[in-house]
C-alpha positions in Angstrom: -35.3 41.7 6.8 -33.2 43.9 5.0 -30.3 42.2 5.3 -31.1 38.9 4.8 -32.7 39.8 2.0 -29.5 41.5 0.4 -27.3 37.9 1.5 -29.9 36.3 0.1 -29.9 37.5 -3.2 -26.0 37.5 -3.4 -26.4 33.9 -2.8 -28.6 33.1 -5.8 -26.0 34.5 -7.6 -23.0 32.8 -5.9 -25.1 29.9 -7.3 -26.2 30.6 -10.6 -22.6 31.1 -11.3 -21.1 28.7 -10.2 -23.3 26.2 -11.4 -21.2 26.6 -14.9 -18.9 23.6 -13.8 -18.6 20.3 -14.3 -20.4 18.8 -11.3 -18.8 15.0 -11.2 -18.8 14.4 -8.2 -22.9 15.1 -7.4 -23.5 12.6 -10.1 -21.2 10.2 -7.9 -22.2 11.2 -4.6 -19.9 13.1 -2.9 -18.7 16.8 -2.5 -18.3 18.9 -5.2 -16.1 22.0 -4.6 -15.9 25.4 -6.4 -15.3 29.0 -6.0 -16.8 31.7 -6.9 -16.2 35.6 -6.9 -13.6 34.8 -3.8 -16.6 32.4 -1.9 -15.3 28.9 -1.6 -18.2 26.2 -1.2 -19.0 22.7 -1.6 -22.1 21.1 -2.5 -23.4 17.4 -1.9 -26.8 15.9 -3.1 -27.5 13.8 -0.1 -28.9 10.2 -0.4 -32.3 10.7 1.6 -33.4 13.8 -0.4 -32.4 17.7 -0.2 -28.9 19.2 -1.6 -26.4 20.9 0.7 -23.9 23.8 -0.2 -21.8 25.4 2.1 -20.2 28.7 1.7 -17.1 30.3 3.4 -19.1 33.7 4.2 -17.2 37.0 5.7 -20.7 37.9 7.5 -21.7 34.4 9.0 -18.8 32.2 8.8 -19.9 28.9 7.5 -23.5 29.7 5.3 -25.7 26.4 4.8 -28.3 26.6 1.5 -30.2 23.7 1.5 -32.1 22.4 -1.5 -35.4 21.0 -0.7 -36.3 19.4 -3.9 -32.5 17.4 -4.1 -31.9 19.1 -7.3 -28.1 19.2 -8.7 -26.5 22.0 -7.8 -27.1 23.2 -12.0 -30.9 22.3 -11.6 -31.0 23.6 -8.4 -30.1 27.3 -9.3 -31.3 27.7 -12.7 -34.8 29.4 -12.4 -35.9 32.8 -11.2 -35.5 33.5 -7.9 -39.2 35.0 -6.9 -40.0 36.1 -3.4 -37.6 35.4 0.0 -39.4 34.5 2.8 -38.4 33.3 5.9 -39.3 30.0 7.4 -39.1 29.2 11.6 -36.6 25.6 11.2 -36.1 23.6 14.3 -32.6 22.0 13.4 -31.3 18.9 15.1 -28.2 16.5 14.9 -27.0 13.8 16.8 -24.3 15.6 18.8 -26.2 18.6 19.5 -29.8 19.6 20.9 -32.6 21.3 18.9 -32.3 24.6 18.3 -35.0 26.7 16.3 -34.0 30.2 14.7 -34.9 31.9 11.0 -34.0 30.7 7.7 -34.6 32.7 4.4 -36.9 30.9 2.1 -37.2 30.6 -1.9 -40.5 29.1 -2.4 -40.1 28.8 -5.4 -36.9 27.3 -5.4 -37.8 25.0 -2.7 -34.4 26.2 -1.2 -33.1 27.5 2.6 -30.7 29.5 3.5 -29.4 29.7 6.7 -29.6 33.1 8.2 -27.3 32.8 11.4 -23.6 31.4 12.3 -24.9 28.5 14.5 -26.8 27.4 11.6 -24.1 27.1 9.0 -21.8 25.9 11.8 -24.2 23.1 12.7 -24.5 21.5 9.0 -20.8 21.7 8.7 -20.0 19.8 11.6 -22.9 17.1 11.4 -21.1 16.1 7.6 -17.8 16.5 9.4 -19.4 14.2 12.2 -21.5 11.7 9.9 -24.5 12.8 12.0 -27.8 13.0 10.8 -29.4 16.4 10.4 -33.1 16.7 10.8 -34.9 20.0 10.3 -38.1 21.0 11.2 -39.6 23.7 8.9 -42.6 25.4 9.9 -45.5 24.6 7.4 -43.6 22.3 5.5 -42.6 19.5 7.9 -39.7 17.7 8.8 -36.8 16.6 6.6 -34.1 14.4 7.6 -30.8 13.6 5.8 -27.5 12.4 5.8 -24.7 14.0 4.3 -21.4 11.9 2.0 -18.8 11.0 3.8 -15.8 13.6 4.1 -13.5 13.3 1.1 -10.6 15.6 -0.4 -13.2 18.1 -1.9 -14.8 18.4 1.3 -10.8 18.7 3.0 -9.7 21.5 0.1 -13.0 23.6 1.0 -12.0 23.4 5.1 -8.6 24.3 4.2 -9.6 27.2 2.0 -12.7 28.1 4.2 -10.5 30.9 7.5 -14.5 29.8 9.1 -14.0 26.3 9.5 -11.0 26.1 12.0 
């Protein structure tokens, strides 16, 4: 728990910072990229409800945060951080099947983080796909979403991301 602990709390920071910018392109729909400290991500509030941010990370490859609440990427990381949990998430998409693992959990942040490769990996490919993610979280039910199209924030943050090819 250690350790997803410490990448947990590195990525609370990754997001508090970077949530400085400008973010245009939540407002409009899309993907909003950015960088920071040497972490490329991109973020999207989706239509049906939660937030997505992926991060190029060393450890995990591609890292998904999800936002339960659908906050902004600014709303979403302002506040303290309070305890990390983790939460059993069954996550499905169209071209794959169900798969459950661990994801750290900021109660009070109403945010997810994923904690494994396949996890990250799976997110990034259902936006790349246009598939529909569902997720499963243990006592808080199921949440189902669909990411904005691919566009040329989403295309800089593959070409900067070594995870992604």
């Amino acid at each position: 728990m250690n350790h997803l602990t410490r990448n947990c709390v590195a990525l609370t920071f990754l997001g508090a910072s970077a949530a400085l910018g400008a973010h245009a392109a939540d407002a409009a729909g899309g993907w909003t990229e950015g960088e920071q400290n040497g972490v490329s991500f991109v973020h999207a509030v989706t239509e049906d409800g939660p937030s997505v941010m992926l991060s190029c990370s060393d450890r995990v490859g591609i890292r998904a945060t999800v936002f339960l609440n659908g906050d902004d990427l600014e709303a979403a990381t302002n506040g303290t951080a309070g305890r990390i949990g983790a939460r059993r998430v069954t996550l499905d998409t169209n071209s794959t099947e169900p798969r459950k693992g661990d994801w750290a959990y900021l109660r009070a942040q109403g945010r997810l983080i994923s904690a494994k490769g396949w996890q990250g990996k799976r997110i990034f490919n259902a936006a790349v796909t246009g598939s529909p993610v569902s997720m499963d979280i243990f006592k808080l039910g199921e949440r189902s979403f669909s990411m904005p199209a691919v566009d040329d924030q989403f295309k800089s943050f593959t070409s900067n991301c070594a995870a992604t090819s």
